[in-house]
N, C-alpha and C positions, 0 to 999 in steps of 0.2 A: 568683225575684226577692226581694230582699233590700229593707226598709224601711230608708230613710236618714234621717238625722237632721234632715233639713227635713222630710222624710214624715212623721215621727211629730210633730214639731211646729209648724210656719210651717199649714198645713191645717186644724187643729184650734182654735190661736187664731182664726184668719180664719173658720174658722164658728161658733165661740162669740158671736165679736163680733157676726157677721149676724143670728145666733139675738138674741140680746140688744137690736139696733136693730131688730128686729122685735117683740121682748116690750113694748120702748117704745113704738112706735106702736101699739100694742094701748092698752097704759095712756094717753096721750092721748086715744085716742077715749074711752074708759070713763070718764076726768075730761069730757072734754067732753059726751057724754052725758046723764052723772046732772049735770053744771052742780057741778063739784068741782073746788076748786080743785087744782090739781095739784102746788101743792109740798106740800100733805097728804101723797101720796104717794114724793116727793122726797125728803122729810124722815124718813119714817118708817122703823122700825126694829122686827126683833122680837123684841128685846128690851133691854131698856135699856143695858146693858152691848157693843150690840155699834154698828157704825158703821149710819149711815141708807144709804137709798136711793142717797143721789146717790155716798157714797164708796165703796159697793159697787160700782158703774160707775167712778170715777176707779182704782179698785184693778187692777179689772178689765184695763182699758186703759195702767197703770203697769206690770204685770205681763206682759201681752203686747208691750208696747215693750221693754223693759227685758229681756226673754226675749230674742225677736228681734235685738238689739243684741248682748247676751253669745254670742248662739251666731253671731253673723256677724262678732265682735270690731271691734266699733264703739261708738260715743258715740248711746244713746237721745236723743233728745229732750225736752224736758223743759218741762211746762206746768202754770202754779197751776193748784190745785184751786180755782175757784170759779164750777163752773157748777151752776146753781141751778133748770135748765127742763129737761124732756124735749128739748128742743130744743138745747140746751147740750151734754147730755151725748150725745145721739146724733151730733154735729159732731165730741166728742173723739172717741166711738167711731170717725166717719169716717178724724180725724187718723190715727187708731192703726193703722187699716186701711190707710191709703195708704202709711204708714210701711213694715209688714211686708211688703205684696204689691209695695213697689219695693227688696226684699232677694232679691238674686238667688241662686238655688239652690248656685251654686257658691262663696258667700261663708259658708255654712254645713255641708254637704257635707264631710267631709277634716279638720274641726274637730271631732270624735267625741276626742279624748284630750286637750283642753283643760281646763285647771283652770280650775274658774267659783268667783271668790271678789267676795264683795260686802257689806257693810254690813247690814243688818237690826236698826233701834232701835239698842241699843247691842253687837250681837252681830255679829263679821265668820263669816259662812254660807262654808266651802271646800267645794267638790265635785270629786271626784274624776274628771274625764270629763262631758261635755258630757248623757252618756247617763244618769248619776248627777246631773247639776242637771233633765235635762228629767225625771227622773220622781222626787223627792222633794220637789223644790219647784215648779219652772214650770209643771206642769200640773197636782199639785194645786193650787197657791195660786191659780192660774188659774179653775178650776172651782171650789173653795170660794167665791170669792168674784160668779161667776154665777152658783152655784147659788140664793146668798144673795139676788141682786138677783131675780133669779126667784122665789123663797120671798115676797118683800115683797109684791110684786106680786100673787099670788096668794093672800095671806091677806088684801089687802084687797080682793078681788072680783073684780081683773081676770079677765079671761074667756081664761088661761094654762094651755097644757098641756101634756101629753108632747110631742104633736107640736112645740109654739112651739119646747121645751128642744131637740126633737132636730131638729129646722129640716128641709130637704126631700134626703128619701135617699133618693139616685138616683145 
């Protein structure tokens, strides 16, 4: 049996994202706990130069809509960035979720030699095949940017680990 191109990626978003509103409810309780405020951790970043907390989650979930979209050849969705609570951002996460798991297997499937072309800052990104955007860009920029939100979390204390990262494999 052959991996298709919803296999290797609609699966993988969808349990990053779980993985990740799971990392969050951890860091809520851990602000609630020590009596922290929580957009300390919302905000923060590690390091000056790079985006905080909260854009590393909207990144995350732009990234995963906006994958989903190009490989089903459809119009993502599209919502400001201004959520500012663990709460906020784990509801986008929902969004993002409900979004991908109602993109049905056969709208992505057959779209393996599509050219994926799109914008980036001031740079139009062309790929060569669906199979050339999902693994140069959508599933690294995907994971660079949980990796990151996860990173946060866990240099400022939360109680995050391998397992949160690799969520329940079974």
């Amino acid at each position: 049996m052959s991996l298709s191109l919803y296999d290797v990626t609609l699966p993988a978003l969808l349990r990053g994202i779980d993985n990740l509103q799971a990392e969050i409810d951890k860091a809520a309780a851990f602000c609630a706990e020590r009596k922290i405020d929580e957009k300390v951790l919302v905000t923060d970043r590690l390091s000056p130069d790079m985006f905080p907390f909260s854009r590393q989650v909207q990144i995350v979930s732009d990234t995963a809509k906006a994958g989903g979209a190009r490989l089903s050849q459809q119009q993502a969705p599209s919502w400001v960035d201004e959520e500012t609570t663990f709460a906020e951002l784990k509801e986008r996460l929902a969004k993002t979720s409900e979004f991908l798991r109602a993109i049905p297997r056969e709208k992505i499937d057959g779209n393996e030699g599509i050219e994926v072309r799109f914008k980036a800052g001031p740079r139009e990104l062309v790929f060569n095949g669906a199979y050339d955007y999902a693994g140069k860009h959508l599933l690294p920029n995907f994971y660079f940017h949980a990796a990151t939100a996860y990173a946060i979390l866990r240099h400022n204390g939360v109680p995050v680990g391998k397992s949160d990262w690799l969520g329940n494999i079974q």
